[in-house]
C-alpha positions in Angstrom: 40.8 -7.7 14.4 40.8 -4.2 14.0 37.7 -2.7 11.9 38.2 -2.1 7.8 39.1 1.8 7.2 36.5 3.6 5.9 38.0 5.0 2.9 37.9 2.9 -0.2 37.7 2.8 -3.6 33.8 5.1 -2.9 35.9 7.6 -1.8 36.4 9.2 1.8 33.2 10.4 3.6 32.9 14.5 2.8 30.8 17.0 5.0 27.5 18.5 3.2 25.9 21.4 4.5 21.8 21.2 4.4 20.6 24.1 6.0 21.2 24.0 9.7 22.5 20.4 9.2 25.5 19.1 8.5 25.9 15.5 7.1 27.8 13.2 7.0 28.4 11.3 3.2 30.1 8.1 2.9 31.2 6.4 -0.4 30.4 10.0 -2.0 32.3 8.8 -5.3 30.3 5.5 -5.9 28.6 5.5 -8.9 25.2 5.6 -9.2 24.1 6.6 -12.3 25.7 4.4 -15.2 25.2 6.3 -18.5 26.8 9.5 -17.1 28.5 7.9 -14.4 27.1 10.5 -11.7 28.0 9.7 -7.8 26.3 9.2 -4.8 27.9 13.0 -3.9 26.6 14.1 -7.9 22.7 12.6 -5.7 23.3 14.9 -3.0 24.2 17.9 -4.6 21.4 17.7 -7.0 18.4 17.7 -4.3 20.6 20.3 -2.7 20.5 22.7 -5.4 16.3 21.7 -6.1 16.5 21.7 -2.2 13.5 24.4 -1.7 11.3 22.3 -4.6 12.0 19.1 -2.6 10.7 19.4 0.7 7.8 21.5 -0.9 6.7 18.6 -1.9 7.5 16.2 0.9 6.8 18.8 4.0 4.9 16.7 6.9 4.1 13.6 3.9 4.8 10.5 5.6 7.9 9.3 2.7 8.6 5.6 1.2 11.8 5.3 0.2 13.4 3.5 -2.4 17.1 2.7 -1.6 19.5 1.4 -4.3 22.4 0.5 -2.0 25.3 -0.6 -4.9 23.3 2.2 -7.3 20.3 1.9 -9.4 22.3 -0.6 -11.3 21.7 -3.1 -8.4 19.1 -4.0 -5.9 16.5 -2.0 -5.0 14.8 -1.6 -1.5 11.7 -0.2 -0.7 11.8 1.4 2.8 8.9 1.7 4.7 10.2 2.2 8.2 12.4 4.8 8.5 16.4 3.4 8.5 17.8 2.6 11.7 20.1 5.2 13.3 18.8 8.2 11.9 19.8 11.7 13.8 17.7 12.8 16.6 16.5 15.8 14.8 15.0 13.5 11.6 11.2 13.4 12.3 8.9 10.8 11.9 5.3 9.8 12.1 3.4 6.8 12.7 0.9 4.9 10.2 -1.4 2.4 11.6 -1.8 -0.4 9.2 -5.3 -2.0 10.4 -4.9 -5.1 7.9 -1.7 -5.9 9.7 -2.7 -4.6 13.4 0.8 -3.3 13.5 2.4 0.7 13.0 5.1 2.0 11.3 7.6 4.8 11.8 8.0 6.5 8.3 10.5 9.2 7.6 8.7 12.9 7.4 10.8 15.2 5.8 10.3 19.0 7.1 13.8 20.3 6.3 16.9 19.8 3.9 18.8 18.0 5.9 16.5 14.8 6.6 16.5 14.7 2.3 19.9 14.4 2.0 20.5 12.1 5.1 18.5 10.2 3.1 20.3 10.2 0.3 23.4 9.5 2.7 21.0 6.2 3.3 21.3 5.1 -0.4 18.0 6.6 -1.2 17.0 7.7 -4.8 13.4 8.2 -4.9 10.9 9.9 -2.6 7.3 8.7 -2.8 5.2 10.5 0.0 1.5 10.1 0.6 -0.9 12.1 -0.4 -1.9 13.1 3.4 0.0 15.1 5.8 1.2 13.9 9.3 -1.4 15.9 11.0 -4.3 13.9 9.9 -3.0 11.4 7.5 -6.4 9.8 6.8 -7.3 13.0 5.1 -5.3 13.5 1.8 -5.3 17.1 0.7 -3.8 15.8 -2.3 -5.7 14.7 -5.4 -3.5 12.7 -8.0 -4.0 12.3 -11.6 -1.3 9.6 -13.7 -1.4 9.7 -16.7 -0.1 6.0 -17.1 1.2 4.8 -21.2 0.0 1.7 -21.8 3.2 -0.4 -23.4 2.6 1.0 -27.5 1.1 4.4 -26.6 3.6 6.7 -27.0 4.4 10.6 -25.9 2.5 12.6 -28.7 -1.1 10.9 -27.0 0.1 11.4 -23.4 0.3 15.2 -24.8 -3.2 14.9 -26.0 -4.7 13.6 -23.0 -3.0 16.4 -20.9 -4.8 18.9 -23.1 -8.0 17.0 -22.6 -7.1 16.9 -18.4 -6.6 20.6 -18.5 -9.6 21.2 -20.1 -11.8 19.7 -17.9 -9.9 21.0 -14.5 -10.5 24.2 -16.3 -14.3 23.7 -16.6 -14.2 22.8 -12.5 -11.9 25.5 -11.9 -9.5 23.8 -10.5 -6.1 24.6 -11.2 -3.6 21.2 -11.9 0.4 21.2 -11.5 1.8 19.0 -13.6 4.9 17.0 -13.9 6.4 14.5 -15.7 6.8 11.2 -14.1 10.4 10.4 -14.1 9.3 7.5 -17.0 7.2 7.9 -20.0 3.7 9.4 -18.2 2.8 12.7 -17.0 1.2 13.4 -13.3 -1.3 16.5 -12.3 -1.3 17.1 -8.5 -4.6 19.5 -7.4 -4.1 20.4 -3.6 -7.7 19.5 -1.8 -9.3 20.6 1.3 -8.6 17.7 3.5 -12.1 17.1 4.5 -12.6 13.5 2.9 -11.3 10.3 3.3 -9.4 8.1 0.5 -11.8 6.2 -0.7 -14.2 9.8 -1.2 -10.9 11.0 -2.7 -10.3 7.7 -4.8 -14.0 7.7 -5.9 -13.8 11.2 -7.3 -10.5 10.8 -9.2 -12.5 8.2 -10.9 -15.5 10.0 -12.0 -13.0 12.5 -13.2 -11.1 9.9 -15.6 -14.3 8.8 -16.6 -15.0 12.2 -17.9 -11.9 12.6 -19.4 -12.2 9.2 -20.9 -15.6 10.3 -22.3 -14.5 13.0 -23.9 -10.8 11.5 -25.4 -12.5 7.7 -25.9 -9.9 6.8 -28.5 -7.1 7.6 -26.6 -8.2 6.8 -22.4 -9.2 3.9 -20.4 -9.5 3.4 -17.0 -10.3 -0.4 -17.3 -9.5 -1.8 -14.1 -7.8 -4.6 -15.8 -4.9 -4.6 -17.6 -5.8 -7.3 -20.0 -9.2 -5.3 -20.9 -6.9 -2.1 -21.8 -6.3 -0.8 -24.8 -2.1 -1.6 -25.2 -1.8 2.3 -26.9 -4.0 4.0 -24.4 -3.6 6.3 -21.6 -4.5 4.7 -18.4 -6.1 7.8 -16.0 -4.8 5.2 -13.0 -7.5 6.5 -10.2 -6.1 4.5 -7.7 -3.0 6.2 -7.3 -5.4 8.4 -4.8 -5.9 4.8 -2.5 -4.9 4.8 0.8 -1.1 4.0 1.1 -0.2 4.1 -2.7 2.2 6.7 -3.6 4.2 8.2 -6.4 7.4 10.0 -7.2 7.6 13.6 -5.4 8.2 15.7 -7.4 11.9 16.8 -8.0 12.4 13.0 -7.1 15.0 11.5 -9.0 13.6 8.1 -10.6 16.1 4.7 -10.1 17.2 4.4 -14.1 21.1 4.8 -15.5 19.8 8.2 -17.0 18.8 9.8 -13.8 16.1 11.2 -14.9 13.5 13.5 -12.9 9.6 13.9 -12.4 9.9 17.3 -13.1 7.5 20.6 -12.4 6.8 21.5 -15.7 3.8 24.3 -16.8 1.1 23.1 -19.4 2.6 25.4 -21.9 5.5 23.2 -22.5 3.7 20.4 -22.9 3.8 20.3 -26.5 7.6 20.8 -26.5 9.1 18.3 -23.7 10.5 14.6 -23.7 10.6 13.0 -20.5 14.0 12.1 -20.9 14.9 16.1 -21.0 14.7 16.1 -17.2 17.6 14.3 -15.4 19.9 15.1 -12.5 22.7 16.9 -15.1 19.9 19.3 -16.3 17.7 20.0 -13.9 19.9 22.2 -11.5 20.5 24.9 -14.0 16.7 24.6 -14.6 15.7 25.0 -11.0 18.2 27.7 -10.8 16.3 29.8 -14.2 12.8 29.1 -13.1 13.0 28.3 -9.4 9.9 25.8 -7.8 7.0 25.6 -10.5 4.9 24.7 -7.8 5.6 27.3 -5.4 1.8 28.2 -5.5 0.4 24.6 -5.0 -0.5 25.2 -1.3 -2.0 28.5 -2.0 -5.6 27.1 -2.8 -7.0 24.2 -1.7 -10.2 22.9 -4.3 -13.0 21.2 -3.3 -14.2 17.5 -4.6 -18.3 17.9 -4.3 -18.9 18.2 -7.8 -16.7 15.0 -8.6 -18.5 13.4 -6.1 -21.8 14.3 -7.5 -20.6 13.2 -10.7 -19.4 10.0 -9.0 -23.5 9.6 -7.8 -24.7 10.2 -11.4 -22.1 7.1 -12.3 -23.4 4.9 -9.5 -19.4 4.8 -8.8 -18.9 2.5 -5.3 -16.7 4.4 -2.4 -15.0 1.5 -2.1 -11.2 1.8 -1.4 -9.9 -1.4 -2.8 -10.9 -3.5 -5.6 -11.5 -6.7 -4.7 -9.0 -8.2 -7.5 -6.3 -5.4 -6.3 -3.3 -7.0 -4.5 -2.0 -5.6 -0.7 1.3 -3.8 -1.7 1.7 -2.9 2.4 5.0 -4.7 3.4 6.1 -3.3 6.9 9.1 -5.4 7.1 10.7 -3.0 4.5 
């Protein structure tokens, strides 16, 4: 029997142009974003018009991605190993995962075109590590989620960010911030990749701790969920653990709205939704403002005094919580 054709009711494959590359895009016309009804080609063309912002922030970051096959409406899949039958030219690196005694090939984005063959591989969101290829047991990325509790809403996620801002200020260090895609906010401080991640873990820590200090009625970092406060910020530390990672930024989250974690500065804060930030608006606001974090490689901050405020807290190094669950699944 002679194969199906390849044009269907997703359209015929179309030709994209990524910098050097060309791609290939098949089923360019199947939806993936219900409430507007944007494409898989509408995917492609955004992160090609935010294509500088985008591998900014995945450049030599071994990359998770999360594939929505059928659109974000259906299954997702969360891609560890890089896809088989990606181009010769798409790089990679290899993780060791001692608790498994096994390695992985993950994709490791250093141009244009490896974003949007993955898009051409159904993927929607991008969540690199915080470590670079080159020595990827030494993040030179410090993470700070600001993580809603289910009944806290915006207005205190804005209040928490001043209180963030204030005390980056006092270490001066200087914070990018985003918003998450979903109802939180992240603050990404580029670090001199000279600790490990459970040094870099332990000092996130005695940072929310400080910020929890001085905004108690509106932060936790309780481990537990059940011991949180269901209206508070969570300043989720462990986002900075070995092998956890977040939206990129400029990554399109998997919802019907298409929404983005967007650069954003600290003066619009006050001003934003989340929802503001989605694949319809965000080219036009990439094309006004260009990359908001253009500068985040410029300087890279150092950690002692968190860590010396992690000694005054008798806060362990340990890199994983004894009740914390192993989300490593090298199958995927």
């Amino acid at each position: 029997m002679s194969p199906a054709p390849e044009s269907s009711s997703a359209g015929d494959p179309v030709l994209l142009t990524a910098g050097a590359r060309t791609v290939r895009l098949s089923s360019p016309d199947r939806m993936y974003f219900s409430e507007r009804g944007e494409t898989k080609l509408d995917l492609a063309n955004y992160y090609l018009s935010v294509g500088d912002g985008i591998v900014r922030a995945l450049r030599d970051r071994p990359c998770m991605l999360h594939r929505f096959p059928k659109g974000v409406d259906g299954k997702k899949v969360h891609q560890k190993r890089i896809p088989a039958g990606a181009p010769d030219w798409v790089e990679t690196t290899e993780l060791w995962f001692p608790r498994y005694g096994r390695t992985a090939d993950e994709l490791c984005v250093t141009e244009l075109g490896s974003v949007i063959w993955a898009v051409q591989m159904s993927t929607v969101e991008f969540h690199p590590w915080n470590s670079r290829r080159a020595d990827p047991e030494s993040p030179d990325e410090w993470r700070i989620d600001l993580d809603p509790m289910p009944d806290c809403d915006f207005r205190r996620i804005r209040r928490v960010a001043s209180v963030v801002h204030e005390v980056l200020d006092d270490l001066g260090v200087r914070g990018f911030p985003k918003t998450s895609g979903g109802r939180g906010l992240h603050i990404y401080v580029r670090i001199a990749p000279e600790w490990g991640f459970a040094e870099v873990r332990r000092a996130a820590l005695a940072f929310a701790r400080e910020v929890e200090r001085r905004a108690p009625d509106d932060v936790t970092t309780a481990w537990w969920r059940k011991d949180r406060d269901p209206a508070a910020v969570f300043v989720d530390y462990n986002q900075n653990t070995r092998d956890h990672t977040m939206a990129a930024a400029y990554s399109v989250r998997g919802n019907p709205r298409g929404t983005v974690s967007a650069p954003i500065t600290w003066d619009e804060i006050d001003d934003i939704e989340p929802d503001d930030f989605t694949i319809a608006t965000m080219p036009a606001r990439f094309a006004d403002l260009g990359d908001l974090h253009a500068e985040i490689d410029d300087v890279a901050h150092r950690i002692d005094t968190l860590l010396e405020w992690a000694d005054n807290d008798d806060l362990t190094a340990g890199d994983r919580h004894p009740g914390e669950p192993d989300t490593v699944d090298l199958d995927r």
